[in-house]
N, C-alpha and C positions, 0 to 999 in steps of 0.2 A: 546880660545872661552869663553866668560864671558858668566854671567848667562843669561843676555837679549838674547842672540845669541841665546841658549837653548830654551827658551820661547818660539822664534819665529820659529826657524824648528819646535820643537812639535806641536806649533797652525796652521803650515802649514801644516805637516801630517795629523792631526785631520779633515784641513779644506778638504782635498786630500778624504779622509776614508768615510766620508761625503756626499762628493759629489757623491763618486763612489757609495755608498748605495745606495742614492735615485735615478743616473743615472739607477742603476739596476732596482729599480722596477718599474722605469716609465716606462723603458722595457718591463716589467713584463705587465702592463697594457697596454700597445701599444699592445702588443701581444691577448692580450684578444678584444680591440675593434677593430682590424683587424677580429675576430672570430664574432663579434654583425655585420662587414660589409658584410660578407658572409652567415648573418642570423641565426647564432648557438644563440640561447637565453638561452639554458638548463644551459651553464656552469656557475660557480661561481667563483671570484678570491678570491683563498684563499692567502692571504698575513698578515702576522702578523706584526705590525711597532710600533714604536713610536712616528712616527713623527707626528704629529699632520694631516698637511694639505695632505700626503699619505692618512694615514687613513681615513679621511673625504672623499676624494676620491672613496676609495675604496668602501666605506657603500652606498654613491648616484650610482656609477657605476654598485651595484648590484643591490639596491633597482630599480634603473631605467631598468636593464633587468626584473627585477620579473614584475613588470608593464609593462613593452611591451610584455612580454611572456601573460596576462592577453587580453592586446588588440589587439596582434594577434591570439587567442582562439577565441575572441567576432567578430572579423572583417576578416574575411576570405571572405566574398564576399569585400569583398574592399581589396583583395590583393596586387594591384597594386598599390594603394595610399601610402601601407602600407611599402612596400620596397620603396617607395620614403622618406616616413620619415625615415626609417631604415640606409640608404644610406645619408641623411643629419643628421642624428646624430653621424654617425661616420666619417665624413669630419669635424664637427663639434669640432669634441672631438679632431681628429689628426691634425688639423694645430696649435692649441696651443702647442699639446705636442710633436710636430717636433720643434716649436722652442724652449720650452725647454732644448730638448734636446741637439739640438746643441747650446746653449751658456752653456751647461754644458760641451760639448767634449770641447769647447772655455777653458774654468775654469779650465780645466782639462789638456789640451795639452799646453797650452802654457804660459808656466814658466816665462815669462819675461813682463807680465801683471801688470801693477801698482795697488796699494791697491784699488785707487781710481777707476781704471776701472773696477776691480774684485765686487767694491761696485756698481757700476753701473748694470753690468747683473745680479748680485743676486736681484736686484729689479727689473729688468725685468723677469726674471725668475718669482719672487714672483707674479709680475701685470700679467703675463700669465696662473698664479698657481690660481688668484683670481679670474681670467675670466674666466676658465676653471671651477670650481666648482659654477661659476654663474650660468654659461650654463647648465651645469648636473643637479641644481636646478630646473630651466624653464622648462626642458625636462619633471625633473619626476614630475612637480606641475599639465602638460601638461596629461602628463599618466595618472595621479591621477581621470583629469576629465574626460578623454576619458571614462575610466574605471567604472566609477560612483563610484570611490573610496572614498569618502569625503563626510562627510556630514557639513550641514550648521547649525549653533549654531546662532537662531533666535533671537536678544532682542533690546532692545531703543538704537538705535546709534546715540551720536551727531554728526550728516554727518558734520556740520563745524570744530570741535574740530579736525575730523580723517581727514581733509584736511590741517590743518596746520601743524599737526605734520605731515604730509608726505613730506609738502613744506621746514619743518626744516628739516627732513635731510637731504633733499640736500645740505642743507644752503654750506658744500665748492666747493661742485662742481658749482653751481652758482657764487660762488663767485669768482672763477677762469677762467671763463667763463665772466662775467661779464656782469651776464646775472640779472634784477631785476625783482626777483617775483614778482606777483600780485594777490593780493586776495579780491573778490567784491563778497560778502555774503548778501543778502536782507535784513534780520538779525543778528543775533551774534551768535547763535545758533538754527541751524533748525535739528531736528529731525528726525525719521524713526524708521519702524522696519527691522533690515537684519542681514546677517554675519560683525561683525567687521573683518577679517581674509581677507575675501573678499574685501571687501571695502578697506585695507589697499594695498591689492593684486595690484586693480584696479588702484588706487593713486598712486602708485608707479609706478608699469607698465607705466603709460601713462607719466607720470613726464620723469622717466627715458627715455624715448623714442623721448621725446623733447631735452633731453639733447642731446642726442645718435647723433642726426643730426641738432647741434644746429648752425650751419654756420649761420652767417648774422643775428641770433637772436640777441635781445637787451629785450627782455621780455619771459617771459615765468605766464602764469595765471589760476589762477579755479575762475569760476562765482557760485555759487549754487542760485538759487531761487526756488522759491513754489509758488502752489495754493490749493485751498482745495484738488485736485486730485493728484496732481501730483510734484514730484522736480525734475529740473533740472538741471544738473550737467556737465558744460564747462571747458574743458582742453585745452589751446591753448598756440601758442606761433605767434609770429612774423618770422620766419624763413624760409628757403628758399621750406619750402612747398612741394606739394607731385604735378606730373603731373593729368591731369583731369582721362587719361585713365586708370588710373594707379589704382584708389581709391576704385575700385570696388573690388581690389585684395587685400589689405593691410592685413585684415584681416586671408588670405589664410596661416595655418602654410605652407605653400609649396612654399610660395613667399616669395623667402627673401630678405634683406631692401635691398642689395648691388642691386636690380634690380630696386628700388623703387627711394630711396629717395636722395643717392648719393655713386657713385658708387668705392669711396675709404673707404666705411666703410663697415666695417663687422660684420655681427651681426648674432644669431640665427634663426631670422625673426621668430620667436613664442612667444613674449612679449603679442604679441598686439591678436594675436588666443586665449592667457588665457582671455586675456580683454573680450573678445567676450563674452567664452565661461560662464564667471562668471558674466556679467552683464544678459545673458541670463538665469543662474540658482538661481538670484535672481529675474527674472519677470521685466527684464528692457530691454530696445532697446538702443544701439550705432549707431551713424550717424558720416560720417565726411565731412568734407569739407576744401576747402584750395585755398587761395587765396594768392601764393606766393610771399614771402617779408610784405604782409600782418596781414594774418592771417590762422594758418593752425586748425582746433578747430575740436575735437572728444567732440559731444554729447550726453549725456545721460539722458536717462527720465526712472525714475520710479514711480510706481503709490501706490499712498498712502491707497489707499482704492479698 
C-alpha cells in the first residue's frame, strides 16, 4: 500500500465521520420539529457544532419558535388559523430534510458510488441545505411582522437605485433561465421617503417569485413612475400567469403557490404575504393582475404626501 492508498482511506474515513455527524443532528432537528408539529414551542435545540450551515440552522429554527410562541400569546382567538401555519411550517421544514436525509443513508451505505456521483448528492444535499434555511428565513421575517417585531428606519430612498440592484442580483438566475430584464423608470432617479430593508424585502420577493414560476417567461420587468402624489411601482413578467379565480388568494400565507401557479413547484407560499404585509406597513396598496403568456404584473402605489 503506497502513500496515495493512505490518503485516500483516511479522506474516506473522514468523509464517512462527517457525514455521520451531521446525519446525527439533522436527526437531532427532525426530532425537535416533529415536537413544533405537535405544537410544543417551549423547547429549545440545544446543539453545539461547527459546521457552519447546522448552526445557522439551529439559531433561525429557535429564533422562529421564540416568535411563534410570541404570535401564539397575541393570537389565540385565531387559533385555528394558527395551527394551520404551525402544521405548514413543519411539512415545510421536513420534506427538505427527509430528503437530506436520505441521499446522506445513500453517501453513507453504498460504498461502490463513484467520486463523481458522491459530488453530485453533496450538492443536492447543499441546494436542499440552502432551500431549507431560505424557508426558515421567510417564516421568521413572516413572525417578525405578525408580531409587530420590527421597526422601520424612515429616510430618502432612491426607489430606482434599490430596483436595480435587486434586478442585479438575480443577474445568474435570469441568465440561466434566459429570461431579459427590463427596466422603464420615468426618470433615472425617483425618490421617497420609506424603509430601505423593506423595499429591498419587496424587490426581491416579487423578482424571486417570477423567477419561481418562470415557464414560458421570456421577460421578466419593474416600471416605476410618479406624480406629484403618488409612485408607482410594476413587477411583471411574461409567464404563464396566475388563473382569474385564483388572484384573490395569492396573497393568503395559507395558500400555497403549488395550488396556484403550477402545480409541480413547491414553495413556502409566504413570499408574497411578506409583500403584502410590508407594502401595507409602509402606507402602500398591492393589486395584481394577469393575463396569461402575457402579462402577470403586481402593483404598487404609494403616496408621496
Amino acid at each position: 500500500m503506497d502513500i496515495f492508498d493512505c490518503i485516500l482511506i483516511i479522506t474516506l474515513i473522514l468523509m464517512v465521520l462527517i457525514i455521520l455527524y451531521i446525519y446525527k443532528a439533522l436527526n437531532h432537528i427532525c426530532c425537535y420539529i416533529d415536537k413544533i408539529l405537535h405544537g410544543n414551542l417551549n423547547q429549545r435545540i440545544r446543539l453545539q457544532t461547527h459546521i457552519s450551515f447546522i448552526s445557522r440552522l439551529v439559531v433561525k429554527i429557535n429564533a422562529l419558535a421564540e416568535k411563534l410562541q410570541k404570535v401564539d400569546v397575541k393570537n389565540k382567538l385565531n387559533e385555528e388559523s394558527h395551527k394551520k401555519m404551525i402544521s405548514n411550517i413543519s411539512h415545510d421544514l421536513r420534506t427538505p430534510l427527509t430528503s437530506i436525509l436520505g441521499y446522506m443513508e445513500l453517501l453513507m451505505s453504498d460504498s461502490k458510488l463513484q467520486p463523481f456521483e458522491k459530488e453530485k448528492y453533496m450538492k443536492i444535499i447543499c441546494d436542499k441545505g440552502n432551500y431549507l434555511y431560505s424557508t426558515l428565513e421567510e417564516f421568521f421575517q413572516l413572525s417578525k411582522i405578525d408580531s409587530n417585531d420590527f421597526k422601520l428606519d424612515i429616510n430618502k430612498i432612491n426607489i430606482c437605485e434599490t430596483a436595480r440592484k435587486n434586478i442585479i442580483s438575480f443577474f445568474n438566475e435570469l441568465r440561466s433561465l434566459n429570461i431579459e430584464p427590463e427596466l422603464n423608470f420615468q426618470e433615472e432617479n425617483i425618490y421617497m421617503n420609506s424603509d430601505e430593508k423593506s423595499l429591498n424585502r419587496i424587490f426581491s420577493n416579487l423578482i424571486g417569485n417570477s423567477l419561481k414560476y418562470a415557464e414560458k417567461a421570456t421577460k421578466i420587468g419593474i416600471d416605476i413612475n410618479y406624480n406629484e402624489n403618488m409612485i408607482f411601482i410594476s413587477v411583471w413578467d411574461n409567464g404563464i400567469g396566475i388563473p382569474e379565480d385564483e388572484i384573490d388568494y395569492i396573497f393568503d400565507r395559507l395558500y400555497t403557490v403549488e395550488k396556484s401557479r403550477n402545480s409541480n413547484t413547491k414553495s413556502s407560499g409566504i413570499g408574497l404575504s411578506i409583500v403584502k404585509k410590508l407594502v401595507k406597513s409602509l402606507n402602500g396598496r398591492i393589486d395584481l393582475s394577469s393575463i396569461p403568456l402575457k402579462k402577470t404584473e403586481f402593483k404598487i402605489t404609494f403616496k408621496t404626501k
